[in-house]
N, C-alpha and C positions, 0 to 999 in steps of 0.2 A: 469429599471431592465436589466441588462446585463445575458447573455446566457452563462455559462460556461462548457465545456466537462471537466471530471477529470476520470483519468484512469487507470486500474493497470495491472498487468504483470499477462495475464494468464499461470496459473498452467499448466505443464505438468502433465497427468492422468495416471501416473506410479508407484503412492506410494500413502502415507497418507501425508495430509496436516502439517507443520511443522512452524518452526519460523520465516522463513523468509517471506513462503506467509502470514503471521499475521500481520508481520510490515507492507508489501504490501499494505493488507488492511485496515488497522489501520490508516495508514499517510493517504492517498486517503481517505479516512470519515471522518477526523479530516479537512482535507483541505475543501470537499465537507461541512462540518455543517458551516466550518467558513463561505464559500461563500454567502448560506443560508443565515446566519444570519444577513451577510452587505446584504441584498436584493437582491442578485442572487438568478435566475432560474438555476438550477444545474443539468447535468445527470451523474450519476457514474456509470462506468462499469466495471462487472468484466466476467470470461469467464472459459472455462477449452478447454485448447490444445489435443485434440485428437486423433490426427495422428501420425507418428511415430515408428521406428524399434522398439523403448524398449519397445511401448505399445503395439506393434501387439507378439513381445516377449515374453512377461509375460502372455499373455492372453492365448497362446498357452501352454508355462509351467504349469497354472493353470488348463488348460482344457476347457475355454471355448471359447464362440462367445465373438470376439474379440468386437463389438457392444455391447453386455453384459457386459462387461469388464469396459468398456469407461463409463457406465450408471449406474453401481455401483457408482463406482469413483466419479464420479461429482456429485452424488447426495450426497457423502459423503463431498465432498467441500462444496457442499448448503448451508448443517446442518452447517456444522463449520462456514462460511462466519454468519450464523445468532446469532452464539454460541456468535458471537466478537459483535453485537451489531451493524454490518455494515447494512447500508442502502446504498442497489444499486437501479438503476432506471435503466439498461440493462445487461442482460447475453447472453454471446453469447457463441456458444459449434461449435470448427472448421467442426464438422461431420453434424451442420445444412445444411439444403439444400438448403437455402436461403445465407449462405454465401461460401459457396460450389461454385454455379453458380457466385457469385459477385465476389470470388477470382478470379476465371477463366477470368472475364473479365477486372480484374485489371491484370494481365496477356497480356491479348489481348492489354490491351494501354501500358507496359512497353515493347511491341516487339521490337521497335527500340534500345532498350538497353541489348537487350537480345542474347547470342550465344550461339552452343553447340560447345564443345571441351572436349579434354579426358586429365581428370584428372589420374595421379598417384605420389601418395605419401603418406602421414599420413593423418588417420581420429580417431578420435573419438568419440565409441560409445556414451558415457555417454552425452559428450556435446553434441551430433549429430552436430559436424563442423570438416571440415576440420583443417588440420594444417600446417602453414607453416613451412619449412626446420629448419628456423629458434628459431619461437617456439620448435620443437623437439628438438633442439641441447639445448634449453637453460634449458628446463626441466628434460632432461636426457633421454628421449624417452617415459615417464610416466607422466602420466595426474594430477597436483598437486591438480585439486580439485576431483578424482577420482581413485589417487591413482590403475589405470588403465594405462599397455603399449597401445602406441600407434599401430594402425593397417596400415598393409601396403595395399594399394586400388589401381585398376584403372581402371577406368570406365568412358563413355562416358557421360554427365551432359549439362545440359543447365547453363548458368554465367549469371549474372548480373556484365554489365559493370561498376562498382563504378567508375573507371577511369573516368565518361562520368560527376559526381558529384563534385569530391573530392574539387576543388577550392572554390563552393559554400559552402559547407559544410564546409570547414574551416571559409571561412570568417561569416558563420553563425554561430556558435561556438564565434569565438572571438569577434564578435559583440554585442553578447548574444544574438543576433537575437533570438536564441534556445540558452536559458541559462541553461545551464548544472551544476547542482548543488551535491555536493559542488566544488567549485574553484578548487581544487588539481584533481577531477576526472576531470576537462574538460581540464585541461593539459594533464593526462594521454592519455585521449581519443584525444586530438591533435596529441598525441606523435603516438598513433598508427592507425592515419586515414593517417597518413606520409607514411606508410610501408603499410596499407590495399592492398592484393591486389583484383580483380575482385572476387565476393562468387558463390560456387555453389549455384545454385535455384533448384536443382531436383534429383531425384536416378530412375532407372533404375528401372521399375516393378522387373525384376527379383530377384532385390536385396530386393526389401518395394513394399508388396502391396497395405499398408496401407495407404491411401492417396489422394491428389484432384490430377486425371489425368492432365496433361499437355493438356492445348488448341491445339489440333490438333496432338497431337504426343501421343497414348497410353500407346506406351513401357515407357514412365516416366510419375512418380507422383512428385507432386511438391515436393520441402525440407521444412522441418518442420519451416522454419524460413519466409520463405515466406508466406505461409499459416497462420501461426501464427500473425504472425506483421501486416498484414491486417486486423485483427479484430476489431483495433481501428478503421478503417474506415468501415467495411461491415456492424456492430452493431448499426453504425446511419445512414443506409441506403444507401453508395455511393456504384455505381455511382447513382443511379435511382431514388433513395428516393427522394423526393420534398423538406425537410429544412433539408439537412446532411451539406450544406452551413451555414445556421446559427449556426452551433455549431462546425466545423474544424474551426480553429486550437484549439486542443485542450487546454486549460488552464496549465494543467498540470498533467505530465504524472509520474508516480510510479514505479521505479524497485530496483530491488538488484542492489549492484556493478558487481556481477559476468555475469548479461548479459546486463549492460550498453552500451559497445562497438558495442553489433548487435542494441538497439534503438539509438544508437548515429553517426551511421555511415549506416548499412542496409537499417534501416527505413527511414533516411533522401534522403536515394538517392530513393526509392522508392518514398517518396512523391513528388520528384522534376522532376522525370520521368513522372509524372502523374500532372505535372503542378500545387501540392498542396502547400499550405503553410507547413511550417516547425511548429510542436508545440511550445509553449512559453515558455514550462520548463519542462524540465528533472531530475526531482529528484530522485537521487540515494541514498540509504540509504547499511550501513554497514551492516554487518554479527552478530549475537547472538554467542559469545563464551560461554561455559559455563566451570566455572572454570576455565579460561584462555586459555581453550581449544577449537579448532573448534567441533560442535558436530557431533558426529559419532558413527554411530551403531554399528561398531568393537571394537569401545573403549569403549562401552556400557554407555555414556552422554547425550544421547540427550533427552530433557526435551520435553516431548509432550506438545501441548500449550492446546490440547483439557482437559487432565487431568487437570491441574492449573487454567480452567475455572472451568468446575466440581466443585471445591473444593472451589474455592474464588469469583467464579463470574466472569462475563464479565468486566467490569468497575472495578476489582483490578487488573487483566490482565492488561488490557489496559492501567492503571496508571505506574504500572510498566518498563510496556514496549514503552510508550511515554515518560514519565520522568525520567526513571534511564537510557536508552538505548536512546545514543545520537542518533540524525534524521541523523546524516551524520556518525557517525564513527563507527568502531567496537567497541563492548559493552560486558561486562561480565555479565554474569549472575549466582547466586548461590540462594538454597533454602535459607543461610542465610540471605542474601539481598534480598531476595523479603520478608520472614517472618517479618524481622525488619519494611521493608518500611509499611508492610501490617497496622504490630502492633501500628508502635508509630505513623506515618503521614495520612494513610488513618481514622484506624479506631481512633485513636485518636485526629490526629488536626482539623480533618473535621467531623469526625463522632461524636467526644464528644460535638464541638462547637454546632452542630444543634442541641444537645438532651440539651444539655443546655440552650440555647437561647428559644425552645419550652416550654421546662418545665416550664423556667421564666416566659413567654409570658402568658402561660395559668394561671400559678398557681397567678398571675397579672394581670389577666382579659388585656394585652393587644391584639388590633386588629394593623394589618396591612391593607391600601387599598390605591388602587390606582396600579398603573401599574410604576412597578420599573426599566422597563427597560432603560436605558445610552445609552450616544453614546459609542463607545466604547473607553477605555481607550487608549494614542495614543502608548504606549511604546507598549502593547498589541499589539494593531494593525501593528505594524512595524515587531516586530516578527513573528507575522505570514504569513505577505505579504512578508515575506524574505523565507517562509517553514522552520523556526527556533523554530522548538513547542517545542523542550526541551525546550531553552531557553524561550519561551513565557509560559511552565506550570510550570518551577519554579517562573518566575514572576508571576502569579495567587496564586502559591502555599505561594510564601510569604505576600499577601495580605490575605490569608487564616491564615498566624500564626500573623500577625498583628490586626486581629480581635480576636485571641483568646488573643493577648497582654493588648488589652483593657480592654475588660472584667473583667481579672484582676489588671489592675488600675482604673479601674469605679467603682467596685465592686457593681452592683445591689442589691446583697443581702443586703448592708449594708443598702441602699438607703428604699427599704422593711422594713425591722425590724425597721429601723429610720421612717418611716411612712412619708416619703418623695414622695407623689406620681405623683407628676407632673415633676420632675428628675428623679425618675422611670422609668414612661413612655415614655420619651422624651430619656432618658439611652436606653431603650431596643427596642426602635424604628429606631434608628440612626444604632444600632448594625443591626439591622433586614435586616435595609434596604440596610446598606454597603455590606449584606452577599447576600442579591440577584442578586445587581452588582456581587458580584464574582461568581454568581452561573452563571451569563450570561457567563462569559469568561470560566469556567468551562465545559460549554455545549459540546461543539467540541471534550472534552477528556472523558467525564465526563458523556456521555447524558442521561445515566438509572436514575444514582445521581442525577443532575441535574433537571430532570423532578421528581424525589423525593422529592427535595428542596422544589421547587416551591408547590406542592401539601401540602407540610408542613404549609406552610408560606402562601398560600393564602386564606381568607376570614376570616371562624373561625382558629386559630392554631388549631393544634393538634401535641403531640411529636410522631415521630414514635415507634408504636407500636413493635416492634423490632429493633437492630443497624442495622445500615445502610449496614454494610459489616459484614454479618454473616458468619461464614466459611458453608459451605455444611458437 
């Protein structure tokens, strides 16, 4: 049994949870069940970032204790994180005080790489980064994913030397040492660890009070990315913990495209400053457009994920948005395209098969036993050891319309009324059994269904008592 970490990109606790942290979560538990399922011990973690000018901002705007603020918030991530049907085994919240102390001394052993100098030039708020000369000139002086001018700063900061990284970090990239997925983002992120220069790590109390003080220097609290990007390590205990050794490097790590460049470049010179291994994979997954548009609250698009659970469930979510919305690229989404997917594939190719096959089964007195689990099919298995789930659930999903193809060229019923009952049974047993292989491959996207299947199918049948995917 092999030990695997999988991990996803904590939330900043400034807003309501949206599309992107859902795919986040989504891929990471689809990864996480597959591991499971070949015989890994698996830990998946997810977290909420709480520190931060726009959340000590907003908490103020709103009127309250900014700690108040932060404990809303995450408990409203909780509930959604559970809404999607994710299993995690650790959370971690940056305001714990167990990693509070542990950032500070991942601090303490990055000091050799660490200076202060005075920054002046562009920042932005919305990302919380600086900006180079260049970035500004090439955007216009406004922030393309904020649609926010940039601010002019200067202030005295403590840097992380990335200089002190960058050779290794390349050749771990093209190595795939840290395979950076998909292909075209680990060009990009080539393209700009060329031009990376040294990042600020801290702001000035006077500016952010919000935040883990600097080791030995009050007047600054760390930068939100610093703080943040350590959680992969402080949540299995490093430094102190006794086995945070057997589970770094992590297996595989979960973000958007939009802050792949700070775990592709910040975080690696972090863990090479601390003498860690580099993760084994970095997967970046695209942006949710909806109707061809990025969504946005000014444009008034943007589709709550929490609602479209409400209404169809956890597991027609999750179908949707693991199967129509590619794992690497930008993906459209429209009510009519999920309705359609909902109507004719979920609750018909899969939903009708199983209320068919039950019905058969009972109204045929036949039984299933035995334990139907496979190795697993290998194309399966190739896709998913690639992190290629679109591609590995349309292949499920066509062994799902190949069992209802059967069906009707077997035609049970005829075999029935012809009083054929040893081709009967032998008919709807072979079907049975095919559909619980698929229900295996199905699990990792699938697991409410999935474990519905199985409940169907094992011991006496029974059809389910209602469709599978009812709307709410």
């Amino acid at each position: 049994m092999t030990k695997k970490y999988v991990t996803t990109a904590i939330p900043y606790m400034n807003g309501e949870p949206h599309i992107g942290h859902a795919m986040d979560y989504c891929l990471a538990d689809v990864c996480a069940r597959y591991y499971r399922m070949c015989g890994d011990e698996v830990r998946l973690q997810a977290g909420a970032d709480e520190h931060g000018s726009k959340i000590w901002q907003k908490a103020i705007d709103e009127g309250v204790a900014v700690q108040d603020f932060v404990n809303l918030k995450t408990e409203g991530f909780v509930k959604f994180i559970s809404k999607l049907g994710v299993e995690y085994t650790d959370y971690v919240r940056t305001t714990d005080k167990e990693h509070e102390r542990r950032v500070q001394e991942i601090w303490r052993r990055l000091s050799d790489h660490i200076y202060m100098d005075t920054y002046e030039g562009w920042y932005c708020t919305g990302c919380e980064r600086f900006i180079t000369d260049k970035e500004y000139e090439e955007n216009g002086g406004i922030c393309p994913d904020h649609q926010k001018p940039y601010e002019k700063l200067a202030e005295k900061n403590y840097y992380l030397r990335i200089a002190d990284f960058k050779e290794k970090i390349k050749k771990a990239i093209e190595s795939d040492e840290m395979l950076v997925l998909p292909e075209f983002r680990k060009k990009e992120i080539l393209k700009l660890l060329a031009d990376s220069p040294d990042v600020s790590i801290s702001r000035p109390r006077t500016q952010l009070e919000w935040g883990v003080p600097v080791p030995g220097d009050e007047s600054q609290v760390m930068y939100v990315w610093m703080d943040a990007l350590a959680n992969y390590l402080t949540v299995i205990g490093y430094p102190d913990a006794d086995d945070y050794q057997v589970w770094w490097p992590a297996a595989a790590q979960f973000v958007g495209k939009d802050i792949l460049r700070f775990h592709a470049i910040i975080w690696p010179a972090m863990l090479l400053g601390l003498g860690l291994e580099l993760p084994k994979v970095l997967v970046s997954h695209g942006m949710v457009l909806a109707d061809g548009q990025k969504m946005s609250k000014s444009i008034g698009n943007v589709v709550n994920p929490a609602e479209v659970i409400d209404k169809y469930g956890p597991d027609a979510f999750r179908y949707f948005f693991l199967r129509h919305v590619d794992t690497f690229a930008d993906s459209d989404f429209t009510w009519e395209k999920f309705e359609r997917a909902y109507e004719t594939e979920l609750a018909n190719d899969l939903g009708n098969l199983v209320q068919r096959l039950a019905t058969m089964c009972v109204k045929n007195d036949i039984k299933i036993e035995g334990d139907f689990k496979t190795d697993l099919d290998k194309d399966y298995s190739d896709f998913m050891d690639k992190f290629e789930y679109t591609k590995a659930f349309d292949y499920v999903w066509g062994k799902v319309q190949e069992l209802n193809k059967r069906i009707d060229e077997e035609k049970p019923w005829v075999l029935a009324k012809n009083g054929e009952t040893e081709k009967l049974r032998e008919c709807l047993s072979g079907l049975v059994k095919d559909l619980l292989v698929v229900n295996q491959m199905l699990q990792p996207f699938l697991p409410a269904t999935a474990s519905k299947i199985t409940e169907i199918f094992a011991g006496k049948i029974e059809p389910p008592k209602m469709p599978l995917f009812p709307k709410q």
